[in-house]
C-alpha positions in Angstrom: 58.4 6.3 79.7 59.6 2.5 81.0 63.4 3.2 79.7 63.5 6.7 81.3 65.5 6.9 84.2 63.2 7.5 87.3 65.0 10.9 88.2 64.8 11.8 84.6 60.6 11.7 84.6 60.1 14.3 87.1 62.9 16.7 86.0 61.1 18.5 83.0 58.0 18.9 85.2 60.3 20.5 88.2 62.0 22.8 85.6 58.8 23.7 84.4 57.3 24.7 87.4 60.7 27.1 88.7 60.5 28.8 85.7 56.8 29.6 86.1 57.6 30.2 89.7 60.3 32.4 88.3 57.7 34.1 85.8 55.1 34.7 88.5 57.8 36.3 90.8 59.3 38.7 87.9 56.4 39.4 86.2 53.4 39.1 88.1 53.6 42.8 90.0 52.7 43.9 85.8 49.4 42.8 86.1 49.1 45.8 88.9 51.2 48.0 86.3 49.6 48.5 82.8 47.5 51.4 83.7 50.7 53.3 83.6 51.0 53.1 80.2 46.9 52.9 79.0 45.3 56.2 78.3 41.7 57.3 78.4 41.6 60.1 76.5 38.9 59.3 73.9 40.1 61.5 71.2 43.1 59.0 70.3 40.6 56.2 69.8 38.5 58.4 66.5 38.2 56.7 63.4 41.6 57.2 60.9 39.8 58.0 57.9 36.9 59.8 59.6 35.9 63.4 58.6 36.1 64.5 61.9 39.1 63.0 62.6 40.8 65.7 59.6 38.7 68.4 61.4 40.8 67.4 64.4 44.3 67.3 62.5 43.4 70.9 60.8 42.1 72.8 64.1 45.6 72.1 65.9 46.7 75.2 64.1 44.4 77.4 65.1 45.0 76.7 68.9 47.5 78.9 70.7 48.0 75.3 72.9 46.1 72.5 72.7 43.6 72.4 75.4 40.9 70.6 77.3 38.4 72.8 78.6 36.3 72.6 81.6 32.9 74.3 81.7 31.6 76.3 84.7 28.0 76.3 85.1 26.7 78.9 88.1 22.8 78.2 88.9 20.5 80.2 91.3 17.8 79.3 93.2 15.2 80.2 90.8 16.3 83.8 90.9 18.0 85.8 88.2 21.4 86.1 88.0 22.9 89.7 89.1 25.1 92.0 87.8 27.5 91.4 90.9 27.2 87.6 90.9 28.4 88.0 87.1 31.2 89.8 88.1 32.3 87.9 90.9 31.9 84.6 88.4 34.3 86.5 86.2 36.6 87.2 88.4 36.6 84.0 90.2 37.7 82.6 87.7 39.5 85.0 86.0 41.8 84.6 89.2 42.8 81.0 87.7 44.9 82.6 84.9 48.6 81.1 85.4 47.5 78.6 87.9 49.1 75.2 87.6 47.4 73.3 84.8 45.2 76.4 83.4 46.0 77.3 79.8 45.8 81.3 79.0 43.0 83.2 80.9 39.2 81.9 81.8 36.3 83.4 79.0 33.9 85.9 81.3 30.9 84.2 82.7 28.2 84.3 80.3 24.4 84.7 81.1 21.8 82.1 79.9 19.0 83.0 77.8 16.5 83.2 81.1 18.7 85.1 83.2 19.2 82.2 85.6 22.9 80.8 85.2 26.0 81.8 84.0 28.9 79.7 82.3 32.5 80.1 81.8 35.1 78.2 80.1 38.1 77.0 81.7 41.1 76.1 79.5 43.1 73.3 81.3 46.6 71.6 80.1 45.7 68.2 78.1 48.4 66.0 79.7 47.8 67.0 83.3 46.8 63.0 83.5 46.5 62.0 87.9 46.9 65.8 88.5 43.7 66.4 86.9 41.1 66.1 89.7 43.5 68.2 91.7 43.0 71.4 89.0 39.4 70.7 88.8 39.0 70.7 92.3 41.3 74.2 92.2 38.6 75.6 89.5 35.7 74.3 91.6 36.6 76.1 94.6 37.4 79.5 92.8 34.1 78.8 91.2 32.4 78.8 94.6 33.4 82.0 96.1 30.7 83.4 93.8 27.6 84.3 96.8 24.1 82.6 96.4 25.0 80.8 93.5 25.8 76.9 93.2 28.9 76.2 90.9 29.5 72.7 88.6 31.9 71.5 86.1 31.0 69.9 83.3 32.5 69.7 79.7 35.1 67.1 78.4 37.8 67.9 81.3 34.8 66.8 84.2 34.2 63.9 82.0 37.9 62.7 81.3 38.2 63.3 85.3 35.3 61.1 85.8 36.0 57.9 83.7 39.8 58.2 85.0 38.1 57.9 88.7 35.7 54.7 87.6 39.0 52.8 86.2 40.8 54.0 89.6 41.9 50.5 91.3 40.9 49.0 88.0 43.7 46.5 88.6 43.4 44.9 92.1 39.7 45.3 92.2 38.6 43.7 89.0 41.1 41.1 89.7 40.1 40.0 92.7 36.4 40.2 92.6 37.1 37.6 89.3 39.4 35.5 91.0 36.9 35.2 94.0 34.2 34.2 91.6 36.6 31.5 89.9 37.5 30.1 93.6 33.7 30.1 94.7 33.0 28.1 91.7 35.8 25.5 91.8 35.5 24.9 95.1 31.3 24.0 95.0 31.8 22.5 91.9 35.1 20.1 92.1 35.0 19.6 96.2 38.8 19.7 96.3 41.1 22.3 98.1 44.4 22.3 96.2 43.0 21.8 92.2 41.2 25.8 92.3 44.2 27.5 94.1 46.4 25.5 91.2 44.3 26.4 88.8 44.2 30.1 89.9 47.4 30.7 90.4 48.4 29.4 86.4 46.2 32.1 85.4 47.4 34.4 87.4 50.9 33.4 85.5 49.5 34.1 82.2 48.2 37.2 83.2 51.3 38.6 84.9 52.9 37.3 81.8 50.4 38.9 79.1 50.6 42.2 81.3 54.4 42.5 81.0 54.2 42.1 77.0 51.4 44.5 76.3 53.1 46.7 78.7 56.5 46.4 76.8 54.1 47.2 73.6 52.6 49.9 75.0 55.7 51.7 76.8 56.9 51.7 72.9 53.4 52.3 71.4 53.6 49.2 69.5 50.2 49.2 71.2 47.2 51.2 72.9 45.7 50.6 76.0 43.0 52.4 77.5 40.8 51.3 80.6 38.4 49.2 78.2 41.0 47.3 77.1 42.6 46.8 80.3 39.6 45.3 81.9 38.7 43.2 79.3 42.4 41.6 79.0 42.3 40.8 82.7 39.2 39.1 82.3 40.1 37.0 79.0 42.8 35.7 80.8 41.6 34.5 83.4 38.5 33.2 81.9 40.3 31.4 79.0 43.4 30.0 81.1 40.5 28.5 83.6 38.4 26.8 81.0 41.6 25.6 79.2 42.8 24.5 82.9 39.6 22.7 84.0 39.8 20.7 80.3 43.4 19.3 80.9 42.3 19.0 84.8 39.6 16.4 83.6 41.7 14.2 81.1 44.2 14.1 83.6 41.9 12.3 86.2 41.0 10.3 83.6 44.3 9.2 82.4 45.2 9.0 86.3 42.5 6.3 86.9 43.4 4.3 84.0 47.2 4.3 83.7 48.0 5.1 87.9 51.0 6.5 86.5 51.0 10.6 87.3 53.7 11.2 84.6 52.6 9.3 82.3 49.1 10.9 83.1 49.8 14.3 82.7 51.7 13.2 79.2 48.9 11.4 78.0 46.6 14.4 79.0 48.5 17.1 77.3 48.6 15.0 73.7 45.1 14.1 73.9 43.7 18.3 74.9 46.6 19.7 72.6 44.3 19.8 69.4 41.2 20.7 70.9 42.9 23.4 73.5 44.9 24.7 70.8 42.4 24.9 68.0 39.9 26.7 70.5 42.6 29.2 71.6 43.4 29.4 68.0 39.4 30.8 67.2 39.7 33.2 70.1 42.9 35.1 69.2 42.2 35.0 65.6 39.0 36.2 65.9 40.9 38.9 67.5 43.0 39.9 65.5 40.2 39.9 63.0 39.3 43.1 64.7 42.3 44.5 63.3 40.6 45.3 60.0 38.4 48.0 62.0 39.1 51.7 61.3 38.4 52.0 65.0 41.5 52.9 66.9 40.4 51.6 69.9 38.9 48.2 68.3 42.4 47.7 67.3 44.1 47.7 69.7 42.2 45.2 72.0 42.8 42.8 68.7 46.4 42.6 69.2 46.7 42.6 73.6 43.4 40.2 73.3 45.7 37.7 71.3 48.2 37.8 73.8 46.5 37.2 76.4 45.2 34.3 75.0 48.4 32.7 73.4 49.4 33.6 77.6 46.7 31.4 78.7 47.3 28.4 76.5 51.3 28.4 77.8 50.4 28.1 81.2 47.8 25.7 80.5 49.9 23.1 78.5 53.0 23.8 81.0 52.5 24.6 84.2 49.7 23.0 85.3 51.0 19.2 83.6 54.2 19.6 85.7 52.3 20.7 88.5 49.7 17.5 87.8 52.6 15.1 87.5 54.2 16.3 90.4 51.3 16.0 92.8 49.2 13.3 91.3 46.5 12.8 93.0 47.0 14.9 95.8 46.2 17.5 93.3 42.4 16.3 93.9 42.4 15.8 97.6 40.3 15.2 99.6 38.5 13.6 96.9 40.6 11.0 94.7 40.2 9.8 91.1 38.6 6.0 91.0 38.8 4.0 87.6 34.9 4.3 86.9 36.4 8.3 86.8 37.4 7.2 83.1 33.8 5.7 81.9 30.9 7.4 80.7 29.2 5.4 83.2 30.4 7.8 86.0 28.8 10.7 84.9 25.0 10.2 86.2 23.4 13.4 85.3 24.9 13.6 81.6 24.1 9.9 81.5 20.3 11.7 81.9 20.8 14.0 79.5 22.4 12.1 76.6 19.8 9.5 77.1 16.6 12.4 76.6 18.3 13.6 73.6 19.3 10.5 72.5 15.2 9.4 72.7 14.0 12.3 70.5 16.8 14.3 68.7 14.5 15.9 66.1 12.2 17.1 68.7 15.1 18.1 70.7 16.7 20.3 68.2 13.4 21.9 66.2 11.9 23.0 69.7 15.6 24.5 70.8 16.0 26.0 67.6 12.3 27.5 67.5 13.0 28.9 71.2 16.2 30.4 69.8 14.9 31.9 66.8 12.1 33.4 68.9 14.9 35.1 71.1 16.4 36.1 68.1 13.6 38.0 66.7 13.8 40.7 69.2 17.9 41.1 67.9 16.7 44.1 65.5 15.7 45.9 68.5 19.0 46.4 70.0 19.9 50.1 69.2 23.7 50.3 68.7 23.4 54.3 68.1 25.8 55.3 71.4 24.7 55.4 75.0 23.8 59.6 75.8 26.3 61.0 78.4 24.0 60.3 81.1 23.9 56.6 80.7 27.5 56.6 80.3 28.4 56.2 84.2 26.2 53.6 85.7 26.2 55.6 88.9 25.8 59.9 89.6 28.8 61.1 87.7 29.3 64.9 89.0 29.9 65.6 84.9 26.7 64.3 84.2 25.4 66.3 86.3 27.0 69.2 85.4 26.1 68.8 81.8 22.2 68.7 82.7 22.1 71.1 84.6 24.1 73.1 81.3 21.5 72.1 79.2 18.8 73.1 81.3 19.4 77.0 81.2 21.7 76.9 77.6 21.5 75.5 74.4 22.3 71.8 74.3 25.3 71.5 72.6 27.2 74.8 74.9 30.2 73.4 75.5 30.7 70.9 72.6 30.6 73.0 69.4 30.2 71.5 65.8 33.9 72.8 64.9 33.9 73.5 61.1 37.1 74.0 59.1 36.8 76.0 55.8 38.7 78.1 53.1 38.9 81.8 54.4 37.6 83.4 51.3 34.3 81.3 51.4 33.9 82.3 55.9 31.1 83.8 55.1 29.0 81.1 53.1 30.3 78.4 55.0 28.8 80.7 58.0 25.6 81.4 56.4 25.3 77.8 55.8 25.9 76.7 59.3 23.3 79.1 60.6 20.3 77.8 57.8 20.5 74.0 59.4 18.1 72.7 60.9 19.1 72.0 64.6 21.8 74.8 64.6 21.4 77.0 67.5 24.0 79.9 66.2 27.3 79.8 64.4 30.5 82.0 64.1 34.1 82.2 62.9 36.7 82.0 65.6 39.3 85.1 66.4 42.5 85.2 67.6 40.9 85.9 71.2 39.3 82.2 70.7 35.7 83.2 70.4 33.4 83.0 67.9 32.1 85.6 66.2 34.1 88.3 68.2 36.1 89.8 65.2 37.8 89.3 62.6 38.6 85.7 62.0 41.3 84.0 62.6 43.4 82.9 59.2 45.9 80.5 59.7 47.2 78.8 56.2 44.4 79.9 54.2 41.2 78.7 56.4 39.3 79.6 59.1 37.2 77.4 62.1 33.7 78.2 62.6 32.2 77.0 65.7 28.5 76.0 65.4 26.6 75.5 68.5 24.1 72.9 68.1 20.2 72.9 70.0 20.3 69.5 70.9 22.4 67.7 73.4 25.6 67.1 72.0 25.5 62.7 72.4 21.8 62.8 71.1 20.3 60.9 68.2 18.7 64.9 67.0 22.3 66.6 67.6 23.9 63.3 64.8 20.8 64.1 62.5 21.7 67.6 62.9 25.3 66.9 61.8 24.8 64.9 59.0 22.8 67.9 57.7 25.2 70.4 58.5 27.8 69.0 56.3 25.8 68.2 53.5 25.0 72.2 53.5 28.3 73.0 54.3 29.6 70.9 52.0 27.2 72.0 49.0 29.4 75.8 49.1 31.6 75.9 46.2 35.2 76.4 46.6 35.0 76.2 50.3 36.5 72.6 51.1 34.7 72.6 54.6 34.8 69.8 56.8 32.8 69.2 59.8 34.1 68.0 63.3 33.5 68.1 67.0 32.3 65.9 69.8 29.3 65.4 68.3 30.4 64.7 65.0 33.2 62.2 66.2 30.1 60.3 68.3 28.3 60.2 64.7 31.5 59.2 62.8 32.7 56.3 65.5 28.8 55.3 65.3 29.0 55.1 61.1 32.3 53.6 61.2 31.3 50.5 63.9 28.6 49.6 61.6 31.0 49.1 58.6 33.2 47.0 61.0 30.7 44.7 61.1 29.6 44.2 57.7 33.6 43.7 56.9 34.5 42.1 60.2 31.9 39.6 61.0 32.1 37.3 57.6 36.1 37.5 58.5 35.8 35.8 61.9 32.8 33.0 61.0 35.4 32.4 57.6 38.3 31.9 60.3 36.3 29.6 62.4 34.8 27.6 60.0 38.1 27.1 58.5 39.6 26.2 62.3 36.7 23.6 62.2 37.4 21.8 59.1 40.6 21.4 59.6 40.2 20.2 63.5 37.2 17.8 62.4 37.8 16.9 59.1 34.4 17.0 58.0 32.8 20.1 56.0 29.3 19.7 57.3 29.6 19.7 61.0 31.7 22.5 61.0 29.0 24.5 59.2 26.4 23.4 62.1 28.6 24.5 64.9 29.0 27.9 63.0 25.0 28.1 62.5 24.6 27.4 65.8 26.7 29.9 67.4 25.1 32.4 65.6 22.0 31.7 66.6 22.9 31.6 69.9 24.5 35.3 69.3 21.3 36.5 67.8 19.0 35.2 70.8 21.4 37.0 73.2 21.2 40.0 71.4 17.4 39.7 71.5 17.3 38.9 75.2 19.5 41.7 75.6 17.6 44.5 73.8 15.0 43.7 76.1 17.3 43.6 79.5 18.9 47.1 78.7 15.8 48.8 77.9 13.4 47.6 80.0 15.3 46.5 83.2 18.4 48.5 83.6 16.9 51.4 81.8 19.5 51.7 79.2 18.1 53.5 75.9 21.1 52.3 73.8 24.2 50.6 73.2 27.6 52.0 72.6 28.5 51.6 69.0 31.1 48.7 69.4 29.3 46.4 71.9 27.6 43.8 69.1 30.8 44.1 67.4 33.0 42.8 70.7 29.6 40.8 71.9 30.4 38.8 68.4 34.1 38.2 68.5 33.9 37.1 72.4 30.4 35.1 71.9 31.3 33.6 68.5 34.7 32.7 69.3 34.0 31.5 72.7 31.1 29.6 72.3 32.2 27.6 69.8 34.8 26.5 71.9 32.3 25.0 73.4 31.6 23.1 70.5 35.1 22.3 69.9 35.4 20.5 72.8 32.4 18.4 72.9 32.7 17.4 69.1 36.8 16.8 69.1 35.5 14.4 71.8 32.7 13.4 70.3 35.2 12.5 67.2 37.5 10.5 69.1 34.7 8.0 70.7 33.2 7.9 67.1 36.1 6.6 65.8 35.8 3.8 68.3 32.1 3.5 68.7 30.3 5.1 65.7 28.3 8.4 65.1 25.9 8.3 67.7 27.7 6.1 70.0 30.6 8.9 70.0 27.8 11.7 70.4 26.5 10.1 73.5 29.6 9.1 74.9 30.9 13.1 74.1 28.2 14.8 75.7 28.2 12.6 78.8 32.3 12.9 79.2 33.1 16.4 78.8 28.9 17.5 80.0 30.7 18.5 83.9 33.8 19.7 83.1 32.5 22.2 80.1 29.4 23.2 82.1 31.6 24.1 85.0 34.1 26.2 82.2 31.1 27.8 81.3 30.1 29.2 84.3 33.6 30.2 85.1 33.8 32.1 82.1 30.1 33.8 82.7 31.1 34.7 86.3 34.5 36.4 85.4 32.9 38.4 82.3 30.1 39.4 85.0 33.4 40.8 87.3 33.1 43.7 84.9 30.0 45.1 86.0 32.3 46.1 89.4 33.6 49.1 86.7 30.8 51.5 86.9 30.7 52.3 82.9 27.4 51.3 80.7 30.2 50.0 78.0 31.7 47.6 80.0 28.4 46.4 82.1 26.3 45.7 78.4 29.5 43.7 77.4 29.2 41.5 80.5 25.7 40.7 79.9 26.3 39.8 76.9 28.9 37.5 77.1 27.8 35.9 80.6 24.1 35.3 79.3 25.3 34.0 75.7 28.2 31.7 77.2 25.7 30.1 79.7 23.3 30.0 76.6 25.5 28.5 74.5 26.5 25.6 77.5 23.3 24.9 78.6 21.6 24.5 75.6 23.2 24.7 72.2 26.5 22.7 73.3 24.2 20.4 75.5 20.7 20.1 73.3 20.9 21.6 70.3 24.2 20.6 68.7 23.7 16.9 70.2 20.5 16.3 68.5 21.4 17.4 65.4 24.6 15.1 64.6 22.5 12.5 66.0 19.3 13.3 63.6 21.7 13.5 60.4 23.6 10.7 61.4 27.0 9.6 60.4 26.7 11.6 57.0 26.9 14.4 59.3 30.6 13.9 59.2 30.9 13.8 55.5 33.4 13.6 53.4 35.6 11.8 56.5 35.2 8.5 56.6 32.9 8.5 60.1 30.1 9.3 57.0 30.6 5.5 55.5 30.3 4.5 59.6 29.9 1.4 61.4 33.3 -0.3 61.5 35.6 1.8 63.7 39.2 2.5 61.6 42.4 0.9 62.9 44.1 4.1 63.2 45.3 5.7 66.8 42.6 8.3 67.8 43.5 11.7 66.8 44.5 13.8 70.4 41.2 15.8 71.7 39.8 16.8 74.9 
């Protein structure tokens, strides 16, 4: 730096920041433009190899058009229905045929059992996409010309209209209710004006940026993005580039105090949070990608636009914000300003505190942490991962929902949502007979060319026929998947009939079946990936294999504390089937970078000062800064409970309660009184296991 020329020092910073300036201003509008390209329609997210997903290949044959229908449930007030109020349903309706967005002409209103509702099923187009509430809204005001008689829409047309409506504004909303959080947070926590607008505005960068390239993906479905995804990329981003910004933020003041220099600051901070900022990024997106093994569509595509995201934050972080640090200098810190006693562990009062009650009794430390964990854990088995029912799907009154109870109330359960079976035409008969003998079946028929069951002959096309079974139970209940496991194994006992079982109900039970051997095959990937990250950052075998116990300990106690949250305080009686899946990847990956930055540092003062020297010096240095990165993190997970859907609220929780878990006690108790129990052999086979002399060598770079 001495025989640089002066100009020379500040003109990589400077170019550095116009070309972010220049990203920001090309790309940023992107982050407002990915839900052009992300789809919600469920159906594309089935397993691959899934029975019901061949059910769904096969039936597309049978359909004159490929359709999403809408249900039309009339209700009176307690009265039978009339003969005229049937008719006028009828026709109502029937008056739809060759309306914008209706497919073919509306079924007749059907009575209920008791005489006191009708129902009628409106074919829509399946691609109608923001013109959709507009037809429904068509179909609901037909539907009420009918006299005395209330009219609602339920079925999967109401319900793809009402998840499109709860990701509406999906992209300024969630973005600014996180980035208000982060601002909050900086501000309390750092006193400075400048440093959280800074820091925001990098990760708006990487955003913008991560936006653009999943949308580019996307545009040339390279990629899928639904409104799941979406929200969840938004939130990585700007979780990850804030943490990874607050690191580089604090080794910068550091370095500032010591050297004065702010160029030589900022270069000396980058080298020394390159190997642990990298190595954590490096557990996030490859834990990821890990999810790219799942046979769930949807699981694999947030593997691939998570990663992104990620390698997004980590550019901006190691870029922009050093040029903008060398630029600034301490200004970046006003009104407060970095003081040399900014670079000792003697400036850090409260982790001083800490270090010095862990550092008194480690083993009492970690066995009463560990017991309280463990406890937590327990409860883990309770968490029931077998789909949340259609009315827990919406965290507030969805009209669907509604709808759909009001459905079941006067018809059988699964109206609507028929088990859709798929069989050889010469065995139509069995397969039917078969259908009808379940258990849990309500009634069962083969499909004519008018698109009914059981009204005429059946429709052959290639050899087979579709039999629609109409199940008693709710179609998302745990008694309508029972019903459908039996079902095929009695449809699949008649000889010669090849039959394969599909529908809403079965998909639920397939995606359900299918997330469960995710996990078995997807979980030992990621801990294999970390472990391996861990090794190779520590250089040690048996630390890495703490940090890895530890986070999954952490993981079970959330899932513990959780079980007991959802049932018993937000009323949720289950979990969609990928939420301990994603709860893993983002708790597991995230929390143990956590643990990567308080042991990288606890390396480097080790290598100066010895095991438990470096532990105590580690916890006390990076205690602030990681605490504050862990209730960034918590708070802009927690922005996704502003998206009114049970999926996205339980993945909150999880990750905000386990990330503040993991900072406030494993990273700052549990982990610290262990190393310092085992002692130096802790970091066996390096050579910080044969301890007390320090080596000669230049500290390896760390946070």
């Amino acid at each position: 730096m001495r025989t640089t020329p002066r100009w020379a020092r500040w003109a990589v910073p400077l170019v550095l920041l116009l070309v972010w300036l220049g990203v920001g201003g090309t790309l940023g509008p992107y982050a407002g433009k990915l839900g052009e390209v992300a789809t919600n329609d469920q159906a594309s997210f089935l397993p691959q190899s899934a029975e019901s997903t061949k059910v769904l290949e096969e039936r597309e044959a049978f359909d004159q058009a490929e359709t999403l229908p809408a249900i039309v449930v009339w209700t009176t007030d307690g009265g039978r229905v009339t003969e005229a109020q049937r008719a006028a349903a009828t026709d109502s309706v029937g008056a739809l045929a060759g309306s914008t967005g209706i497919v073919g002409r509306p079924s007749p209103a059907l009575p209920s059992d008791d005489g006191r509702a009708l129902q009628a099923v409106v074919q829509l187009e399946p691609e109608l996409g923001e013109e959709l509430p507009a037809v429904l809204d068509e179909v609901r005001a037909a539907a009420r010309k009918v006299p005395g008689a209330e009219a609602q829409i339920a079925g999967p047309a109401a319900s793809q209209a009402d998840l499109s409506d709860a990701f509406a504004g999906i992209d300024g909303l969630l973005l600014g209710v996180a980035l208000a959080a982060v601002l909050v947070i900086l501000l309390l926590v750092y006193r400075s004006v400048l440093l959280p607008f800074l820091i925001i505005l990098g990760s708006v960068f990487a955003l913008g940026l991560a936006c653009a390239v999943v949308y580019a993906l996307a545009e040339r479905d390279v990629v899928r993005v639904d409104g799941q995804v979406q929200g969840i990329l938004s939130i990585l981003v700007i979780g990850a580039a804030t943490d990874y910004a607050l690191l580089l933020a604090a080794r910068f003041r550091e370095e500032l105090a010591v050297r004065g220099d702010r160029a030589a600051a900022a270069l000396a901070a980058v080298r020394r949070s390159f190997g642990a900022i990298t190595a954590s990024a490096a557990t996030v997106a490859l834990g990821l990608l890990a999810l790219l093994a799942s046979d769930l569509t949807n699981n694999r595509a947030l593997g691939p636009v998570g990663a992104i995201g990620i390698v997004c934050a980590v550019l901006t972080t190691l870029t922009f914000l050093p040029a903008v640090l060398a630029l600034l200098g301490r200004t970046a810190y006003w009104p407060s300003r970095p003081k040399a006693s900014d670079a000792s562990a003697e400036g850090h009062a409260v982790w001083r505190r800490v270090a010095a009650r862990v550092d008194a009794r480690p083993r009492l430390t970690w066995v009463v942490t560990g017991l309280v964990l463990a406890a937590l854990a327990a409860f883990s088995p309770t968490l029931s991962a077998k789909g949340v029912p259609l009315d827990e799907i919406f965290v507030n009154d969805a009209p669907s929902v509604a709808a759909q109870e009001t459905l079941g109330e006067h018809f059988p359960g699964g109206s609507g949502n028929p088990a859709v079976i798929i069989a050889g035409a010469d065995r139509a008969e069995a397969v039917t007979a078969a259908a009808k003998d379940t258990a849990g079946v309500a009634s069962a028929g083969a499909v004519s060319a008018s698109g009914q069951p059981g009204a005429g002959e059946p429709q052959v096309v290639d050899g087979r026929v579709r039999i629609d079974a109409t199940l008693e139970a709710t179609a998302d209940s745990d008694a309508a998947k029972e019903t459908i496991a039996r079902l095929r194994d009695n449809v699949h006992a008649v000889p010669g009939a090849d039959a394969l079982v599909g529908g809403y109900t079965a998909q639920q039970y397939d995606t359900q079946q299918t997330a469960a051997h995710d996990r078995t095959v997807i979980v030992p990937v990621v801990l294999g990936i970390i472990l391996l990250i861990l090794v190779l950052l520590l250089r040690s075998l048996l630390v890495p294999v703490l940090l890895v116990a530890t986070v999954a300990l952490n993981f079970l106690a959330t899932l513990g504390v959780s079980s007991l949250v959802f049932e018993h305080v937000l009323g949720f009686s289950g979990t969609d089937a990928s939420v301990p899946l994603y709860g893993f990847v983002f708790l597991v990956a995230l929390g143990v970078d956590y643990n990567i930055f308080l042991m990288s540092r606890v390396r480097e003062e080790a290598l100066a000062h010895g095991s438990r020297q470096g532990v105590l010096r580690g916890l006390t240095t990076t205690g602030g800064v990681i605490t504050s990165a862990g209730v960034v993190l918590a708070a802009t997970f927690a922005a996704l409970t502003v998206i009114p859907l049970a999926f996205l609220v339980q993945i909150a929780f999880i990750v905000a309660f386990g990330v503040l878990l993991d900072t406030l006690v494993v990273r700052s108790l549990l982990v610290p009184a262990l190393v310092i129990d085992i002692g130096p052999r802790a970091w066996w086979p390096s050579a910080l296991a044969r301890e007390n002399t320090a080596p000669a060598e230049e500290p390896k770079p760390s946070v």
